[in-house]
ChimeraX commands (.cxc) that place a marker at each C-alpha (Angstrom):
marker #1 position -17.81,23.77,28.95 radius 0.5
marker #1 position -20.11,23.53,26.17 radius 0.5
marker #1 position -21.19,20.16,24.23 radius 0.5
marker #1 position -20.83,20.25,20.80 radius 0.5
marker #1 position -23.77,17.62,20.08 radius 0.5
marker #1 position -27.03,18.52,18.22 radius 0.5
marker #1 position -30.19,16.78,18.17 radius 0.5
marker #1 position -30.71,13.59,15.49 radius 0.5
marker #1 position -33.59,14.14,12.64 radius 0.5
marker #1 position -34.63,10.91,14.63 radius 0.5
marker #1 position -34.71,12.59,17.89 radius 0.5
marker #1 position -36.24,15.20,16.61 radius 0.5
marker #1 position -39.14,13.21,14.95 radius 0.5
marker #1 position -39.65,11.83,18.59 radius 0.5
marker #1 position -39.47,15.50,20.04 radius 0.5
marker #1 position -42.42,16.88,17.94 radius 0.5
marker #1 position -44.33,13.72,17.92 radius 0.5
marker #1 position -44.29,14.23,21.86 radius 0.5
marker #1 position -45.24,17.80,21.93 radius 0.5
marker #1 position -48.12,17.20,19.68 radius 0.5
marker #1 position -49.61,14.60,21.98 radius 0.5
marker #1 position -52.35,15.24,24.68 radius 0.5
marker #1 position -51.53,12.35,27.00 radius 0.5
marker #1 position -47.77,13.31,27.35 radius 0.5
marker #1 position -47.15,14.72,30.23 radius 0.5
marker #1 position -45.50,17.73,31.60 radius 0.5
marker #1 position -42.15,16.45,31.98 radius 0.5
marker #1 position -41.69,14.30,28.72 radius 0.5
marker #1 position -43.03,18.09,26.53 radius 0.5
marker #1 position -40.33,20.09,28.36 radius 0.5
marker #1 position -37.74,17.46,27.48 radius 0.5
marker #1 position -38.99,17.38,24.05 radius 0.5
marker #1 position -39.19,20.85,23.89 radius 0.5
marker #1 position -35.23,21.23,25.35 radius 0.5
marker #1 position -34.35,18.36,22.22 radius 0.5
marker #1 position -36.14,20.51,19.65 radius 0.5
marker #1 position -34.63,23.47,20.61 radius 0.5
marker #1 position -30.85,22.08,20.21 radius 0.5
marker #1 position -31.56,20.64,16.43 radius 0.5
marker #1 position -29.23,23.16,14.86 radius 0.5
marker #1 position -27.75,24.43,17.58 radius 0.5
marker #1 position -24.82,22.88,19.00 radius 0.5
marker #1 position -23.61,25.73,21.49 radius 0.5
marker #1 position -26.97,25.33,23.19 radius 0.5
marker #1 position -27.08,22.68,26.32 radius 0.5
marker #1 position -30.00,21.03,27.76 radius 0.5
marker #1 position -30.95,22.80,31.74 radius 0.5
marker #1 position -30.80,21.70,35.13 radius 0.5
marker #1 position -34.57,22.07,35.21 radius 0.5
marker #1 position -35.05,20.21,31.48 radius 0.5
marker #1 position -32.50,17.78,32.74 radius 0.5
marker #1 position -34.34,16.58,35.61 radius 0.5
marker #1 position -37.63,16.41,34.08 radius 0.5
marker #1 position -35.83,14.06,31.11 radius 0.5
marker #1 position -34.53,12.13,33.89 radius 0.5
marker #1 position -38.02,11.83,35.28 radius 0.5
marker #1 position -39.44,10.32,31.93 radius 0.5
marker #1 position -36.59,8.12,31.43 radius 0.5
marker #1 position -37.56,6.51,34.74 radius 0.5
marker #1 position -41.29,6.34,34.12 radius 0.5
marker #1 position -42.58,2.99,32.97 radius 0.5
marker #1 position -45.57,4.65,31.13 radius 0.5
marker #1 position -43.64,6.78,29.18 radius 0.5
marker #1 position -43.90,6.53,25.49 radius 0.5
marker #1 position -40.82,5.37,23.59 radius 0.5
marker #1 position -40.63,8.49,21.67 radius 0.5
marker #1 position -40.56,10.83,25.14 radius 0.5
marker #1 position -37.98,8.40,26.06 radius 0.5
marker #1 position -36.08,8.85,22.71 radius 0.5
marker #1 position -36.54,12.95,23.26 radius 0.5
marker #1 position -35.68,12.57,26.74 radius 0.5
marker #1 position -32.11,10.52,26.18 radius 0.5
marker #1 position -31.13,13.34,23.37 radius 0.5
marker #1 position -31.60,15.80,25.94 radius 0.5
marker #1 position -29.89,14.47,28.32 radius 0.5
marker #1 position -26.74,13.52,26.00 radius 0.5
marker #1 position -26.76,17.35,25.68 radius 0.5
marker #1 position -26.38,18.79,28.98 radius 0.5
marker #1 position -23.03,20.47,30.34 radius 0.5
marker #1 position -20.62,17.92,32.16 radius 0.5
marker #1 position -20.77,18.08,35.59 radius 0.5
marker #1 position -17.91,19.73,37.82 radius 0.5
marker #1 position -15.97,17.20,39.68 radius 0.5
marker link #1:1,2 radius 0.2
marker link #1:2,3 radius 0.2
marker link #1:3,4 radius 0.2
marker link #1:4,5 radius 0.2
marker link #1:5,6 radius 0.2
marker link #1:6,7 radius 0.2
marker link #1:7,8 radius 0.2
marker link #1:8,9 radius 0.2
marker link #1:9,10 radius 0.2
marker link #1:10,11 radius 0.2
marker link #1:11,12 radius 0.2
marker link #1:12,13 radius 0.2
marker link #1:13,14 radius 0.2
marker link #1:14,15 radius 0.2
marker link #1:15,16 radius 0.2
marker link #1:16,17 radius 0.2
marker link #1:17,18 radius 0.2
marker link #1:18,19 radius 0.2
marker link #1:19,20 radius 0.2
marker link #1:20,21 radius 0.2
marker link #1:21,22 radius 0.2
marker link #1:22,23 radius 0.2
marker link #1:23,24 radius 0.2
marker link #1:24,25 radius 0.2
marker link #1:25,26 radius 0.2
marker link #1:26,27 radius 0.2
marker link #1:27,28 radius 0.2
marker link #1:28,29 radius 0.2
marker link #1:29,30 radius 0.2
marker link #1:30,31 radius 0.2
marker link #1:31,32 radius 0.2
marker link #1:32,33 radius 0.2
marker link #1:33,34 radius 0.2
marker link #1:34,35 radius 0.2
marker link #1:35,36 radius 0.2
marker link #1:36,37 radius 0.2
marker link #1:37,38 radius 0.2
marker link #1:38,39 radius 0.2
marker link #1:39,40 radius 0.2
marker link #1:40,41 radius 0.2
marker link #1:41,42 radius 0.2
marker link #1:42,43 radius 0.2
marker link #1:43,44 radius 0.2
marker link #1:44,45 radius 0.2
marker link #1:45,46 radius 0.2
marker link #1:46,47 radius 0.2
marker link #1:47,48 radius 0.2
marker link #1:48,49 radius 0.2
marker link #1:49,50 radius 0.2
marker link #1:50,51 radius 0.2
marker link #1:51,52 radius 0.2
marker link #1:52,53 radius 0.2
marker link #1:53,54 radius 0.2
marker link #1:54,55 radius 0.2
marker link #1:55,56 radius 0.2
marker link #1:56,57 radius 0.2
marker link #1:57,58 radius 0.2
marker link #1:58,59 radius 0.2
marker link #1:59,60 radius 0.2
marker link #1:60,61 radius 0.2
marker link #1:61,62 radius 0.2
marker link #1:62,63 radius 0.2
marker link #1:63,64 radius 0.2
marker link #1:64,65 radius 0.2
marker link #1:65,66 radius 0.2
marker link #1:66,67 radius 0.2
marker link #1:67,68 radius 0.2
marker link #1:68,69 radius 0.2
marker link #1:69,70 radius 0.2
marker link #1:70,71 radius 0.2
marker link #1:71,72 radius 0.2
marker link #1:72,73 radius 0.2
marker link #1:73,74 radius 0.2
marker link #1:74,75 radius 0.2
marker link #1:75,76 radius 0.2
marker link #1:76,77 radius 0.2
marker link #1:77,78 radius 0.2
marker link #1:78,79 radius 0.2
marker link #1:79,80 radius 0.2
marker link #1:80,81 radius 0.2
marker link #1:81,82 radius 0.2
marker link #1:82,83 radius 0.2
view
């Protein structure tokens, strides 16, 4: 089933302003990246493999508030889960 959710000018903001920075790190860019790529683009849903690494940077206490902020749109945009 696909989401119908695309990514805030806010998020977005937060997405590039993570991607541009040296000291994020490898999971917060690929979140980013996943955000960015869903702007305006709502048939699109985030990946297992994006979806963990927002996870990841979610949980991490040095992560920036933006990569946090990229990382939560991301998530919001992944497929439901089979039950």
């Amino acid at each position: 089933m696909t989401k119908k959710e695309v990514t805030s000018k806010k998020a977005a903001s937060a997405a590039s302003t993570v991607l541009r920075s040296a000291s994020s790190s490898k999971a917060a860019k690929s979140a980013a990246g996943s955000t960015l790529s869903q702007t305006k683009a709502p048939n699109k849903v985030t990946s297992s493999k994006a979806s963990t690494a927002a996870s990841k940077t979610l949980r991490s206490p040095g992560a920036s508030k933006a990569a946090k902020s990229a990382s939560g749109s991301a998530l919001t945009q992944r497929p439901d889960r089979k039950k």
